[in-house]
C-alpha positions in Angstrom: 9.1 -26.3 23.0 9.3 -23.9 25.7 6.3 -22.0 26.5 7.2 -19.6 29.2 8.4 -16.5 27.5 6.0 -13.6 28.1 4.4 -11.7 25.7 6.8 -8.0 26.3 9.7 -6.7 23.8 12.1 -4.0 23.5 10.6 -1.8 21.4 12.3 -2.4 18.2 13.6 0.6 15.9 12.9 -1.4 12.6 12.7 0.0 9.0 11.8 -2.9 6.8 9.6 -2.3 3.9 7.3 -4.9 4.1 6.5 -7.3 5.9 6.8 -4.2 8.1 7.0 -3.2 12.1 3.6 -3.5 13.7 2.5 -2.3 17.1 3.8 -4.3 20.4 0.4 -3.7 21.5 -1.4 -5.0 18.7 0.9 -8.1 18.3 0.0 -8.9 22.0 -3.5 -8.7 22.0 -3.5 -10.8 18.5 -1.3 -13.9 20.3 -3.9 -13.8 23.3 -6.8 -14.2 20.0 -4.9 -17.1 18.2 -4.9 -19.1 21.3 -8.0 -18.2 22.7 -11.1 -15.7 21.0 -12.8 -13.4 23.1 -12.3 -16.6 26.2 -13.3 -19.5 23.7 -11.9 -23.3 24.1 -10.2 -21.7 20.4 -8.1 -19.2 19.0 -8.9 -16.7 15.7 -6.8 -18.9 13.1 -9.4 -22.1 14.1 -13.0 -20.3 13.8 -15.2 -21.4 11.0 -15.3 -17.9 8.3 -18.9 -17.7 7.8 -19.8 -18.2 11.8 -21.3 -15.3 13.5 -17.9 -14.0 15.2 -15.8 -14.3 12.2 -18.2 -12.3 10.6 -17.9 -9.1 13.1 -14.1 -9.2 12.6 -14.8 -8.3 9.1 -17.2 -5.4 9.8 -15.7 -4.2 12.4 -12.6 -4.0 10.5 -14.7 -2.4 7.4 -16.1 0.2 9.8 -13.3 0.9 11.3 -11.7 1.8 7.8 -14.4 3.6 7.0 -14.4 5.7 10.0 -10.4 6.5 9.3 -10.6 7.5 5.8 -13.9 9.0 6.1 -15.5 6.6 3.3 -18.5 7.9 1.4 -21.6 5.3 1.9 -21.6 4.7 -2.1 -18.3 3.0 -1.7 -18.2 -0.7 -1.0 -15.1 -1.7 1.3 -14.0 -5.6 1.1 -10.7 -7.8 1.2 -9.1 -10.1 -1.0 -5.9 -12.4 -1.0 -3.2 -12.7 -3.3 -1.4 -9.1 -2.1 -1.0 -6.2 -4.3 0.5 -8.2 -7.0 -3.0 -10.1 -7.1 -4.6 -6.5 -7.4 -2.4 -6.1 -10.7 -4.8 -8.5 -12.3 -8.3 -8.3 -10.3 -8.5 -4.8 -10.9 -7.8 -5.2 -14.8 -10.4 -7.6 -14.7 -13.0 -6.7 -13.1 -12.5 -2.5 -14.6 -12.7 -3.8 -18.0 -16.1 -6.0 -17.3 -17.6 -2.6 -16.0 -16.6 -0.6 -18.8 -17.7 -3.4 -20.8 -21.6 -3.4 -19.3 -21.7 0.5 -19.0 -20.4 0.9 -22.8 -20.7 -2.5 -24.6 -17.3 -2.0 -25.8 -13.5 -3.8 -25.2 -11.5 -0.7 -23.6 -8.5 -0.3 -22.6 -6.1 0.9 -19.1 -3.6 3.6 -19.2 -1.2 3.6 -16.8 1.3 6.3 -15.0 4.4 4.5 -14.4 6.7 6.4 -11.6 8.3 3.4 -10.3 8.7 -0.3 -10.4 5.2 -1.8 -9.2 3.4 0.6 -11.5 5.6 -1.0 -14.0 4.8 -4.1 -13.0 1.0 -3.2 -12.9 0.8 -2.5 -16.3 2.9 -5.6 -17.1 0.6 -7.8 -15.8 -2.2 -5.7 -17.6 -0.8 -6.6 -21.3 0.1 -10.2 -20.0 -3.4 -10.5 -19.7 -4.3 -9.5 -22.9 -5.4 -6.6 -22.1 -5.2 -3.1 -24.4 -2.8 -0.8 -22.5 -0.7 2.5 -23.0 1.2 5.1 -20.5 0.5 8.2 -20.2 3.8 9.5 -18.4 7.0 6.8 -18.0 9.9 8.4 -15.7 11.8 5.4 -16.2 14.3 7.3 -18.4 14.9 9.9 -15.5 15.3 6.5 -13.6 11.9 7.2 -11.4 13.3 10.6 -9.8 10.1 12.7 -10.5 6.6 13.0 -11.1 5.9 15.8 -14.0 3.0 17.6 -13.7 -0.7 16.3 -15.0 -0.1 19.3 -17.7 2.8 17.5 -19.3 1.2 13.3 -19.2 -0.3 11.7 -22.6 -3.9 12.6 -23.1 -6.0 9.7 -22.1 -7.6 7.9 -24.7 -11.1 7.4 -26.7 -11.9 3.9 -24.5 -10.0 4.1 -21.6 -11.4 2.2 -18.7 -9.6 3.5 -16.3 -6.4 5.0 -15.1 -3.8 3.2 -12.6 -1.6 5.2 -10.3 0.9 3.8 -7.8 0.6 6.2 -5.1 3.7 5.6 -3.5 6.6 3.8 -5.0 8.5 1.8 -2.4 11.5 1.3 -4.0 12.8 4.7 -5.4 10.9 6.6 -2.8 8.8 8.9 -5.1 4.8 9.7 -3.3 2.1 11.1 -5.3 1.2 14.8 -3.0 -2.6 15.2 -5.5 -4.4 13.6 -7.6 -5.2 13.9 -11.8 -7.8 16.1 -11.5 -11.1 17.3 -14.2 -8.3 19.3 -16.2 -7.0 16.2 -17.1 -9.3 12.8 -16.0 -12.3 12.9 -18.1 -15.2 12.7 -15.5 -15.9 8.7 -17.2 -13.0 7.1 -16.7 -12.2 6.0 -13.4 -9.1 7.1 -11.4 -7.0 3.4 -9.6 -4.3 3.7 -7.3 -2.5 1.0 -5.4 -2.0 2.4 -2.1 -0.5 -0.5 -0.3 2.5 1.4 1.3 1.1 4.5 2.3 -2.7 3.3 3.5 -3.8 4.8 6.8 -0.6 7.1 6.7 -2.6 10.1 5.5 -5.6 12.0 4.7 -7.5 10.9 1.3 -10.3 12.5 0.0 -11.6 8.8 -1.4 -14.5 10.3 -3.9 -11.4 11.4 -6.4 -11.0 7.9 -6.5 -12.4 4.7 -8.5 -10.8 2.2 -6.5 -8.1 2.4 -4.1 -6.4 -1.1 -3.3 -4.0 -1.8 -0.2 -1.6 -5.0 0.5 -2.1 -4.7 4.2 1.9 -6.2 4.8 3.3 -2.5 4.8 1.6 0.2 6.9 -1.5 -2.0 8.6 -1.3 -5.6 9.1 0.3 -8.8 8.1 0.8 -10.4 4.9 -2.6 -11.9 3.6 -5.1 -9.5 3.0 -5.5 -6.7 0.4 -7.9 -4.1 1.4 -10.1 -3.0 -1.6 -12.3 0.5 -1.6 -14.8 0.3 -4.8 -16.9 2.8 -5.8 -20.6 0.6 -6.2 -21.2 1.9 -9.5 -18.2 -0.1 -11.0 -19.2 -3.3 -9.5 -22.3 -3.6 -12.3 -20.4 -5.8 -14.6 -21.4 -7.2 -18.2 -22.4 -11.2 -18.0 -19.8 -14.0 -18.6 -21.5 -14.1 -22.0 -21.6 -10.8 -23.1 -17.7 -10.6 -21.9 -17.0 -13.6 -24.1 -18.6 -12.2 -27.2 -16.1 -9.1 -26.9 -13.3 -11.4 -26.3 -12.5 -10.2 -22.9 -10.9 -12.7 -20.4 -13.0 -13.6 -17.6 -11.8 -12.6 -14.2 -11.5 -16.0 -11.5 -14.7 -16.3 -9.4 -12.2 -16.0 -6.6 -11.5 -12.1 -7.6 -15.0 -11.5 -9.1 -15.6 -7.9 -7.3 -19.3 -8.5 -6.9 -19.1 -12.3 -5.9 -16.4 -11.2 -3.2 -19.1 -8.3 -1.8 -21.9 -10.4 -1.9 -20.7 -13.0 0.6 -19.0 -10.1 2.5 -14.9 -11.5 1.6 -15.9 -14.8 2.3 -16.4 -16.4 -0.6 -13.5 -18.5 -0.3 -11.9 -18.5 3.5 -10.7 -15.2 4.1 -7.7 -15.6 6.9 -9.2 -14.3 9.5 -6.0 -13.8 11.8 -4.7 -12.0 9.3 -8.2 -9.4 9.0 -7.9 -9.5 13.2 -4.8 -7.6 12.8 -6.0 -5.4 10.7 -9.0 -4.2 12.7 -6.8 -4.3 16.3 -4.3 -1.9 13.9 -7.5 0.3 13.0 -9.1 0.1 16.5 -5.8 1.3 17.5 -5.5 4.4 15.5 -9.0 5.5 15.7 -8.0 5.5 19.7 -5.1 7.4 18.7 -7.1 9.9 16.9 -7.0 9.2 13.9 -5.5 9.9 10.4 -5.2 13.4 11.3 -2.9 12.8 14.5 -0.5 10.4 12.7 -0.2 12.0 9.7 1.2 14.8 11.4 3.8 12.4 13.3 4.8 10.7 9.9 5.1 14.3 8.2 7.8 14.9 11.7 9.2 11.8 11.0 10.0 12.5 7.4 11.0 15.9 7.8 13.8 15.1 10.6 15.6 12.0 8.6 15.5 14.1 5.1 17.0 17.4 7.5 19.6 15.1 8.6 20.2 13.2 5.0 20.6 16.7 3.2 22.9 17.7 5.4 25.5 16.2 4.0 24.7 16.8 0.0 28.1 15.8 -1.3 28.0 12.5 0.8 24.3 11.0 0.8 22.5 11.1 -2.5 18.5 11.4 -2.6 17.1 9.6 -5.6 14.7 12.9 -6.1 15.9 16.9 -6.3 11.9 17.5 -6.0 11.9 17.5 -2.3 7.7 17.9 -3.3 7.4 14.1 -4.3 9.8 12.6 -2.1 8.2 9.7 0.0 6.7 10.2 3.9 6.9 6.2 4.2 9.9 5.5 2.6 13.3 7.4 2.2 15.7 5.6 -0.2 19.4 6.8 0.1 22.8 5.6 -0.8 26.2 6.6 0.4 29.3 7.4 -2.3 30.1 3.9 -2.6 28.4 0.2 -2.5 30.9 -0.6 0.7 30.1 2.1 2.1 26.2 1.4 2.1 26.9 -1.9 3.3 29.0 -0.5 6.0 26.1 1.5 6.6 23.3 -1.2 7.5 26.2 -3.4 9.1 27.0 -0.3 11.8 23.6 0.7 12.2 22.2 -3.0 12.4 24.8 -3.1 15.4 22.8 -0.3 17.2 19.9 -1.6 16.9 18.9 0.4 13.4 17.6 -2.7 11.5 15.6 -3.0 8.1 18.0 -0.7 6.6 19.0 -2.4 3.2 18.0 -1.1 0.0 15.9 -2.8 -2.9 17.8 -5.8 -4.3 17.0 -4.0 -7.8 18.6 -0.4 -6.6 21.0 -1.0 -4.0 21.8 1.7 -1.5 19.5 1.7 1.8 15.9 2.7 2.6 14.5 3.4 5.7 10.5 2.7 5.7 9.2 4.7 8.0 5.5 3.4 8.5 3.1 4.4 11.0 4.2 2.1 13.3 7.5 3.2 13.3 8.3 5.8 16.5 9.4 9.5 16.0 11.9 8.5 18.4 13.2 5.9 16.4 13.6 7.6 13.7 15.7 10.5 15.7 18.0 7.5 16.5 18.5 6.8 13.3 19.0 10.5 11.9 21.6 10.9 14.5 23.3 7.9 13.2 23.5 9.2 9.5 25.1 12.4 10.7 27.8 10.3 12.7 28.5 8.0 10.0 28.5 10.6 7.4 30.9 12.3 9.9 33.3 9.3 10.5 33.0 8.2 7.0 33.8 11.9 4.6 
């Protein structure tokens, strides 16, 4: 196995979804760690997960997110494995043993489903067992809107809590607010999985419950979920008391209050992975902050939706509501299935890479994370306009 090959790369103009571009910078530093941490005999991946060093990568990381998103102190920040896919299930958990100890009652989740992983979200809810409902479905307008809070379901006597999927990756829809007191009684708790779109923008976190975060898209690697939980919802009703209402107990491994009391390390957190994550947030804060990239990622989206609209009778935009269109990913197909092929396969060959679209949909989507350069993304608007040109 050769050894020699430095740590330097052209920087890539990559649009995956997820597992996603991350900075060359970080990466670097992060391959120095995994052989060698902060000039130890061993690397990151090898250090014990309770020892004194392992332990400041996960504060550090924690205050570093809490610096970014401005989190309030009666929020708890911690991380779990098992992705946002493992969040479908913790959360239902753990919500209904809180509502459970504050009301001594079984409730139930509602759900707004705007895409496919809130529709897999509240899937995994009634697998469970648990009692669930929706209060809007766009699935019938095949995801291409979010109405307004004015026209969703009223939420139900009982409800613990109510899930949002902030920003659907694969039709390309983005929440821009929040269900606010006109509609969200002030008891039941406002959820959103923001795995795609974490770090990409401001968030005023007290309108939420809990905010959850596969860290695989827009902030790390693959392994870590990042979890933001208000500390009132961690008092939960006893194992026995849960039992007696015949609601399923949550696994000790996703047990919110187990998990903060031994600070994500109940079980061995991978610590390479939560390194990422806190060179990524050391990295932004240096960068200055939410504020400074949220501005490049609203450039970023404006200049690839200018160049897709363009040409109206040749790409098609899943959404006419330019208002909930995605800032992290812009889904897109051409007038024909060889045609989008032809579409990654010529842009592949310039370096545009990533570009497929969602086995489920088709087309292409470019994911446009914070990673992701303005300039690339002016590469790849001036190649939709040339192939939109060639190809008419």
């Amino acid at each position: 196995m050769s050894t020699s090959r430095a740590l330097e790369r052209e920087e890539p103009s990559y649009f995956g979804a997820g597992p996603a571009l991350l900075p060359t910078s970080v990466l670097q530093q992060a391959a120095y760690d995994l052989i060698s941490y902060e000039n130890d005999s061993i690397g990151i991946g090898e250090i014990s997960h309770r020892s004194k060093p392992a332990t400041k990568v996960i504060d550090d990381t924690k205050d570093n997110l809490k610096t970014l998103l401005n989190i309030p102190d009666n929020y708890e920040v911690f991380f779990l494995q098992g992705g946002g896919t493992g969040g479908f299930s913790s959360i239902a958990y753990n919500m209904m043993a809180h509502y459970a100890k504050r009301t001594g009652k079984k409730g139930k989740a509602a759900y707004a489903i705007t895409g496919s992983w809130s529709a897999k979200a509240l899937e995994e809810a009634q697998r469970l067992g648990f009692d669930s409902y929706t209060v809007v479905n766009t699935k019938g307008d095949n995801y291409s809107d979010i109405p307004a809070f004015s026209r969703w379901q009223p939420i139900q006597e009982d409800t613990a809590y109510l899930w949002v999927c902030d920003n659907e990756t694969v039709y390309g829809i983005e929440f821009n607010d929040v269900p606010g007191a006109d509609y969200l009684p002030a008891d039941v708790p406002l959820v959103a999985d923001m795995s795609s779109n974490i770090l990409s923008k401001k968030i005023d976190v007290s309108k939420y419950g809990v905010i959850m975060a596969g860290a695989q898209k827009n902030i790390g690697i693959a392994g870590l979920t990042i979890y933001i939980v208000r500390k009132d919802l961690l008092d939960q009703a006893t194992d026995a008391e849960l039992r007696k209402l015949d609601i399923p107990l949550s696994p000790i491994c996703f047990n919110f209050p187990i998990v903060v009391k031994n600070n994500s390390a109940y079980n061995t957190i991978p610590l390479f992975t939560c390194q990422i994550l806190k060179l990524v947030t050391e990295k932004l804060i240096q960068d200055k902050g939410i504020d400074a990239i949220e501005k490049i990622n609203i450039k970023k989206a404006e200049v690839l939706y200018e160049a897709l609209e363009s040409y109206p009778n040749f790409y098609k935009l899943p959404s006419t509501n330019a208002k909930v269109r995605s800032k992290m990913n812009v889904v897109f197909k051409t007038p024909s299935e060889d045609l989008d092929s032809k579409f990654v396969e010529e842009a592949n060959a310039k370096g545009l890479k990533g570009l497929k679209g969602h086995r489920s949909v088709g087309g292409n989507r470019a994911s446009i994370y914070n990673a992701v350069s303005l300039a690339s993304v002016e590469k790849l608007s001036k190649f939709v306009k040339e192939f939109a040109e060639a190809n008419s």
